[in-house]
ZAMARGU-4260 file (C-alpha; in steps of 0.2 Angstrom, whole numbers, plus 5000, padded with zeros to 4 digits):
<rodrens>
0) 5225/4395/5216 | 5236/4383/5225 | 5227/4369/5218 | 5229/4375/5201 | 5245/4378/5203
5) 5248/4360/5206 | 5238/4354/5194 | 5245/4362/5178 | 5263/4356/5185 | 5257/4337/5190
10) 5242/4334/5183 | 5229/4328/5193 | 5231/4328/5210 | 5234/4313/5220 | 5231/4309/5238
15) 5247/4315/5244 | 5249/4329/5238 | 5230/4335/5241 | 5235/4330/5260 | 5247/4344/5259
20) 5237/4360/5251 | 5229/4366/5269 | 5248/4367/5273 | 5254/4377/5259 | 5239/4388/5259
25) 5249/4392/5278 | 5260/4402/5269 | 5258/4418/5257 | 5255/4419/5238 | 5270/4427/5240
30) 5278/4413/5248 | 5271/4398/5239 | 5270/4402/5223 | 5289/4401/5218 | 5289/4384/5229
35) 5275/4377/5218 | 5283/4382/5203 | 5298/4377/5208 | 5299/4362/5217 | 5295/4342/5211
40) 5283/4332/5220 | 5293/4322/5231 | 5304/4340/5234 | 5286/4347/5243 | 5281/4330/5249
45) 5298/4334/5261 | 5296/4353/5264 | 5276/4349/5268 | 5277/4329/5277 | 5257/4326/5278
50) 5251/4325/5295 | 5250/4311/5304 | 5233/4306/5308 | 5226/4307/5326 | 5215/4292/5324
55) 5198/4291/5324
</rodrens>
């Protein structure tokens, strides 16, 4: 749903914001929805930052 969500708003999903779903998913239907509706891409990219990555 999440991932629908984003696409109908940005098209298709880039790198970024595909970073980010595992963290939005965090929170309810309830919660995210109006947030993914809502909110630009670079307003998520702040409330979401990606993870930094632990290396391999």
């Amino acid at each position: 749903m999440v991932e629908n969500l984003l696409r109908v708003r940005f098209g298709e999903l880039d790198p970024e914001i595909q970073a980010i779903i595992s963290r939005i998913l965090q929170l309810s239907p309830e919660e995210f929805t109006p947030l993914l509706l809502q909110c630009s891409k670079q307003e998520l990219l702040k409330r979401f930052p990606p993870e930094k990555s632990q290396g391999n």
